[in-house]
N, C-alpha and C positions, 0 to 999 in steps of 0.2 A: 209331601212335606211331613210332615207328623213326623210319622216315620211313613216311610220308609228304606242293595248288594255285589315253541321257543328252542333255543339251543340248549345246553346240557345246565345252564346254568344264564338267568336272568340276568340282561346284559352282555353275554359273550357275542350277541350276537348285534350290539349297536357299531352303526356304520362310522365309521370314522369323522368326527366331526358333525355328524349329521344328526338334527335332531336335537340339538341339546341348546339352542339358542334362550335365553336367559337362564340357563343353568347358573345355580352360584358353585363357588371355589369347593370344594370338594375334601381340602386339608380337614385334620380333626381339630378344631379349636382355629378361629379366625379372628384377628382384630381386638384381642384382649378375650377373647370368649376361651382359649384354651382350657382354663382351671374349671369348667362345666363338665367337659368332655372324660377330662381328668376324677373325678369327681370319685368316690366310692361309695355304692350305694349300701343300704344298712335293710336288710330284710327282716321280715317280723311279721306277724299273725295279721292278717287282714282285719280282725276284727269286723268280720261280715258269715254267719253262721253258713251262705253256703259254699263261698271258697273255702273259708278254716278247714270244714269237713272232707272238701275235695283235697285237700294238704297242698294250697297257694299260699304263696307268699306276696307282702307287698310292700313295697318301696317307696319313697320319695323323692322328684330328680329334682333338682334345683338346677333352673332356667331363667337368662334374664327377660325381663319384662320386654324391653326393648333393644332388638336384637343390635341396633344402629348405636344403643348406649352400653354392652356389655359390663362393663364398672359399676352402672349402676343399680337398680330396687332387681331385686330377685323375686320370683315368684316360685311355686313348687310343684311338680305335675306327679300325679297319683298313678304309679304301674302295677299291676298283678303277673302274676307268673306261675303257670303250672308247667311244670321243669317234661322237659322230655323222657321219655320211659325208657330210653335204650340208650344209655350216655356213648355205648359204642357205636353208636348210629347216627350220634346227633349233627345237625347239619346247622343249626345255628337260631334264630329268634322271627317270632313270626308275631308282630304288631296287628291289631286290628280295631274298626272301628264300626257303631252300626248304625251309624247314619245320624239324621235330626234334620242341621245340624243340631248340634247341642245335647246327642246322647250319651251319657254316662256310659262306659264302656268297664269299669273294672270286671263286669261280671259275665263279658261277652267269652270269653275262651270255654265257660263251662253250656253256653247253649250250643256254641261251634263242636265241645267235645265229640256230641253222640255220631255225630255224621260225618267225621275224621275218622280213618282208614289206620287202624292197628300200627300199618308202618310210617304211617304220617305222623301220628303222635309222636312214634320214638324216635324222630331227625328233629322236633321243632320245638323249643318251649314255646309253649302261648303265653304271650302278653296281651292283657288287656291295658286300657289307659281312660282314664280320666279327661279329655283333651280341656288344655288351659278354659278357663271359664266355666268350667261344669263338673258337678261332682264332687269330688273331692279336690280340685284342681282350682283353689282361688275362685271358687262359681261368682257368678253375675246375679245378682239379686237388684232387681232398677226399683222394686216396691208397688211395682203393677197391683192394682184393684183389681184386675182379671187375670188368669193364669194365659193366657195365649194370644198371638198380634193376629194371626189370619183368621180372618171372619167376612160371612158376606155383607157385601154394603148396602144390600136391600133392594126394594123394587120399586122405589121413585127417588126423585133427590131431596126431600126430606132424609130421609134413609142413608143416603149418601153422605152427606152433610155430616151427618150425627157421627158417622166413621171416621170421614177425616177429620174432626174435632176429637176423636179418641187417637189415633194412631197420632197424630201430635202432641199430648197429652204422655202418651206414654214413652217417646220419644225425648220428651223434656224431662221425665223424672230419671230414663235411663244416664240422662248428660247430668243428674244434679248427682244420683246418688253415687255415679262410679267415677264421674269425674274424667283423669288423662287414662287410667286403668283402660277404658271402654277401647280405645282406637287398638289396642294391641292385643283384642282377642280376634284372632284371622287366622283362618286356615294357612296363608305363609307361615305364621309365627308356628302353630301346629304342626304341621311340617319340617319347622329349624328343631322343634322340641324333640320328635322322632329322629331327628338325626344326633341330638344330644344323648336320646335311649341309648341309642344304636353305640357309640363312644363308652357313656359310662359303664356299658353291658361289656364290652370289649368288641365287638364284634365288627367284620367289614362292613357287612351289606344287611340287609334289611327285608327276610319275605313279609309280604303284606295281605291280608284281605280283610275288602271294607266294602258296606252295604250300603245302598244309597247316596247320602251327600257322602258317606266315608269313601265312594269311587272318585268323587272330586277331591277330596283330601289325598290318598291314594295315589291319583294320576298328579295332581301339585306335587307331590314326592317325587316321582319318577323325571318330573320335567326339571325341578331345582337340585335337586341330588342322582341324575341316572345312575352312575355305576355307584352307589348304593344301595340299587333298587335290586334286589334279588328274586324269588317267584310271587309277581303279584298276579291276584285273584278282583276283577270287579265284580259286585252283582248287583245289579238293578241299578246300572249306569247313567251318571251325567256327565254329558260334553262340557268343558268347559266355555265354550263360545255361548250354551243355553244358559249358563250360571250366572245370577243368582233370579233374577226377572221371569228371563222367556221361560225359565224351568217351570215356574208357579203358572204362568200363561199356559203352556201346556195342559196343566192338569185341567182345564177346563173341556176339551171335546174329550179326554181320553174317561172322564169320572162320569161327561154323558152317554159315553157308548158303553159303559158298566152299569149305568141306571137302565138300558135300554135293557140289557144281558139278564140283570135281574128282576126288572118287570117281567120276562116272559116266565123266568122262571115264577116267579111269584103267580103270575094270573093262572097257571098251570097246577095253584094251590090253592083255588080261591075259597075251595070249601072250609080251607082253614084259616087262611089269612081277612078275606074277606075285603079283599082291597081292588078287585074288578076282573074277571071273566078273560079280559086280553092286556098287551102289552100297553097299549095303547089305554085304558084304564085306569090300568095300577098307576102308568106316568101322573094320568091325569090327576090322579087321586095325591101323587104327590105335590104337585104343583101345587095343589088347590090348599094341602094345608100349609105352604108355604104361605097364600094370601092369605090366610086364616091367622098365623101367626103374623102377620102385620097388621093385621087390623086389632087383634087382641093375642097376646101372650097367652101360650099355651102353658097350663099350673103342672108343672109333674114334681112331686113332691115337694122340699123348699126352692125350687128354681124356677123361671118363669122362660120358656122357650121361645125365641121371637124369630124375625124373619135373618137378623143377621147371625143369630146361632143354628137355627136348624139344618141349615145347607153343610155346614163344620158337624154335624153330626150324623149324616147322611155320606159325607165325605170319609168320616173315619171305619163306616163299614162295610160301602160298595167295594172297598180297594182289592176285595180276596172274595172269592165265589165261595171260597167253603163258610162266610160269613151271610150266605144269604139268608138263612134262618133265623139268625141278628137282625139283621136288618129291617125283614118282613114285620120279625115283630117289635120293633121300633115303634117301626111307621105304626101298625095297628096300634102302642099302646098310646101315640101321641095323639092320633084318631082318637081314640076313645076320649084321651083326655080333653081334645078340643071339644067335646061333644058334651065333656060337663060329666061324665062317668067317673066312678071310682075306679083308677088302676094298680096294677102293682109293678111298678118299674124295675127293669136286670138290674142288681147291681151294677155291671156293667155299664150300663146307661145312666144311671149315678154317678157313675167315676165320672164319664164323659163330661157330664152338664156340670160337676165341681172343678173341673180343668179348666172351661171354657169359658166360667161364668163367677169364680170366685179366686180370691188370693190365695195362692198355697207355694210358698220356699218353698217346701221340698221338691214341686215340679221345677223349678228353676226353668221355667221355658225363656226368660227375657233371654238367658245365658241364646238361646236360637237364632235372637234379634242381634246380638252384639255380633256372633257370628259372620250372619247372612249380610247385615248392614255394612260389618266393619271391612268386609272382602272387596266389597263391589259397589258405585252408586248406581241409584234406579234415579228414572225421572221422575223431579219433584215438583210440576205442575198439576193441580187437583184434576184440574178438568181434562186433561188427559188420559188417566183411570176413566172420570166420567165418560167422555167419549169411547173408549174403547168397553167399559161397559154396558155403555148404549147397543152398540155395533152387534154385541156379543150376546144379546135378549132372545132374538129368533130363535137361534142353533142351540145355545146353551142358559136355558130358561132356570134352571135349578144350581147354575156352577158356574154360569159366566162373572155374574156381581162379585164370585168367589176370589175367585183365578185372575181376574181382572182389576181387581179393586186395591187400593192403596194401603198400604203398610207403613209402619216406623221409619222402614229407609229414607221416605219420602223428604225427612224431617232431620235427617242424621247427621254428623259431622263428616264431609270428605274421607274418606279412606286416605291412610297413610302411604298405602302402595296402590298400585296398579292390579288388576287380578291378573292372575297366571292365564293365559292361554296354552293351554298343553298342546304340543305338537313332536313327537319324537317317536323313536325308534326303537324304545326299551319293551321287551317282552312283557306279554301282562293275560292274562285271560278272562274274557270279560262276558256275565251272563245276564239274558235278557228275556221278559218274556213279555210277548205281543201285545197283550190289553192290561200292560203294569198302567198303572191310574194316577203313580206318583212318579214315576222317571217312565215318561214315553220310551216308548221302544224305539225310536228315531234318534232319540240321545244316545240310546246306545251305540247305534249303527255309528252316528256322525263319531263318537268315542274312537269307535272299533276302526276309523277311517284315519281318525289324526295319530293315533298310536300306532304307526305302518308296524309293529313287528308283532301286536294281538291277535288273540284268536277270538271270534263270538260264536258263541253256543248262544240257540234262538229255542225258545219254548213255545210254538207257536198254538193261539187261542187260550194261552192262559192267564186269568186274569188272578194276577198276584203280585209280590213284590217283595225282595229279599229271601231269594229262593231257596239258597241254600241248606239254611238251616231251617227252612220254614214248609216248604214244599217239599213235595216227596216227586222225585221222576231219578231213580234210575242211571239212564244213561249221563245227564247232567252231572251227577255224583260223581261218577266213575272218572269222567272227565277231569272234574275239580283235584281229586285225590290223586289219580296219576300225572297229573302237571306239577301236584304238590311233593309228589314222591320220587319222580325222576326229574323234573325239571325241565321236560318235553313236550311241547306244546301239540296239539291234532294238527295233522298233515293241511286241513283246508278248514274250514269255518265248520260249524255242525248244527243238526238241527235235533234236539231231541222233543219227539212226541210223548204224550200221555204212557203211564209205564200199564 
């Protein structure tokens, strides 16, 4: 969560009728919504010094709130666009999103830029977006005391207790401050908005690539609009069917077999780290300040680190191997601190503990809550988290209370729709790698299963997540680029290793 990615032409190749079951109507403009569609957008300076510099422009589409009331409250969704390089080549608009949910997106096309292919740039404008509730997009501000809802719920049921009295809590200020606003930020609604782009932009179809939760946005496209859906691109894939629950439940064994990955690496360092000799060690050594932190808050500068924060900070660095040296020295300088030492903490790790532990708008993370909440309900029985936190103490002793423990949803107002189950035919290419921490690699697969006309490229033993523009391997790339450049999907599924 936090964070963190065919025939000649996407779609030529959906089966007749097949696949497209809850798809909606497909016309431009439906039910009074025409005049959105219609619409002329007004470009102008982003007013954001590193698009302006890259010479992006940006827009504002006006979308109804409520797709079922078109007539009525409009709201505004914020696009960027860095224009194709070769207008005689151009092949049409390529939307993308990177994930959260709840991440700001205007400034995603210039991280995509460097690892797009000369001729790929000059077929595609990049559009970045806003998606409603975030950013510049109408954002969700609920007025949270703390910047983020996942945290673990500690290691007895005091512990427990004191959680579910917060995620209800924040759950009620989200219902006071946004009012009927909240129900109609959802990925459906994100999805009719991209189709609204897709209209005021003039264009048929729609290539895509999204990272993360943006492969569940992504594939909700493909399934309510297919033949608008043009070359999409998944990486670091979620099923629909895992969305939005079992997703979060996953991360719990996948974040302890990357705690496992980087103990060894770590005991293999111990002359520097100083955290134990074996894997088996270093774990211990974490565990143990995790008791440490329950018993007394660990002081790292103004924050006070406890048992339901430190697991959410362990969580946000095992996710990438080339983060081990973060990590390591995390954990050493929380050691020290618990031990009553003077340290000097990363910035980095600053940042983390002021996300997790104070208010800050500008993180907008509620805008995640409104998201994840308003798509889907979770069960709202306490002791049902408890239970399955109980269950989950042997295996997953540092991640289970995490992964398993109750959230805002619990506490939410019914979702307005039903969530989308994706199942269709529509081409898509979707990449995954074996010990991603935040979309199991098994979401992928089950993805790569309900989507019959995808490709999956597997990056096996790497533990990462949002690969693309993040990871370096190679064969991966070349992949990505030439499905993105002809439209041609690999002969059979692919596996690329270490370059």
């Amino acid at each position: 969560m936090t964070a963190l990615l065919t025939a000649a032409a996407a779609g030529a190749g959906l089966l007749a009728g097949a696949g497209l079951a809850g798809a909606e109507p497909e016309a431009a403009g439906r039910g009074g919504a025409e005049r959105f569609y219609q619409q002329r957008l007004d470009w102008k300076a982003c007013g954001d010094q590193d698009l302006d510099a890259a010479g992006a422009q940006c827009a504002e589409v006006t979308v109804p709130l409520d797709y079922q009331q078109p007539r009525g409250r409009t709201i505004t969704v914020a696009i960027s666009r860095l224009k194709a390089t070769d207008p005689g080549q151009r092949r049409g608009i390529m939307l993308s999103n990177p994930g959260g949910p709840g991440g700001p997106g205007l400034g995603l096309p210039l991280k995509m830029r460097p690892k797009l292919n000369p001729d790929v740039l000059a077929r595609y404008d990049l559009i970045g977006m806003d998606p409603r509730g975030v950013g510049r997009s109408n954002p969700v501000d609920c007025g949270w005391p703390v910047g983020f809802m996942l945290r673990s719920s500690g290691l007895d049921r005091a512990g427990f207790d004191r959680t579910v009295a917060l995620q209800a809590d924040l759950a009620r200020r989200c219902a006071q401050t946004q009012g009927d606003t909240l129900r109609h930020i959802t990925t459906r609604n994100t999805a009719r908005d991209m189709d609204v782009v897709r209209g005021a932009m003039g264009e048929r179809k729609i290539s895509y690539f999204g990272y993360s939760y943006g492969t569940y946005l992504g594939s909700v496209f493909t399934q309510m609009f297919p033949r608008r859906s043009d070359r999409i691109v998944l990486d670091s894939a979620v099923d629909s069917k895992r969305y939005s629950q079992q997703m979060v439940r996953d991360m719990g064994p996948a974040n302890e077999r990357a705690l496992d990955d980087w103990a060894a690496w770590t005991a293999a360092r111990d002359g520097e780290y100083r955290l134990g000799r074996t894997a088996a060690q270093v774990r211990g050594a974490v565990e143990e300040l995790i008791r440490r932190s329950a018993r007394q808050a660990i002081p790292v500068g103004e924050y006070q680190v406890d048992e339901h924060m430190l697991p959410m900070v362990l969580f946000e660095q095992v996710g990438d191997t080339r983060l081990n040296t973060v990590l390591a020295e995390t954990v050493r300088v929380l050691t020290d601190a618990a031990d009553g030492k003077q340290v000097s903490p990363s910035p980095g790790l600053l940042a983390s503990l002021h996300v997790l532990s104070r208010r800050d708008p500008n993180a907008q993370l509620s805008g995640q809550a409104a998201i994840m909440c308003g798509d889907a309900a979770v069960r709202r029985d306490p002791e049902w988290y408890w239970r399955n936190i109980q269950r989950s103490r042997a295996s997953q002793p540092v991640f289970g209370a995490l992964a398993n423990g109750i959230n805002p949803c619990a506490f939410w107002a019914e979702p307005v729709e039903a969530p989308v189950i994706v199942r269709n035919s529509v081409p898509a290419l979707i990449v995954q790698a074996t010990e991603d921490t935040r979309t199991a690699y098994d979401s992928g697969v089950d993805l790569h299963r309900a989507m019959s006309g995808s490709r999956l490229i597997t990056l096996p033993g790497v533990r990462a997540h949002g690969l693309f523009s993040r990871y370096p391997n190679g064969c991966m790339e070349n992949a990505v680029n030439t499905y993105l450049r002809d439209g041609v999907l690999p002969g059979g599924d692919l596996t690329c290793r270490g370059d």
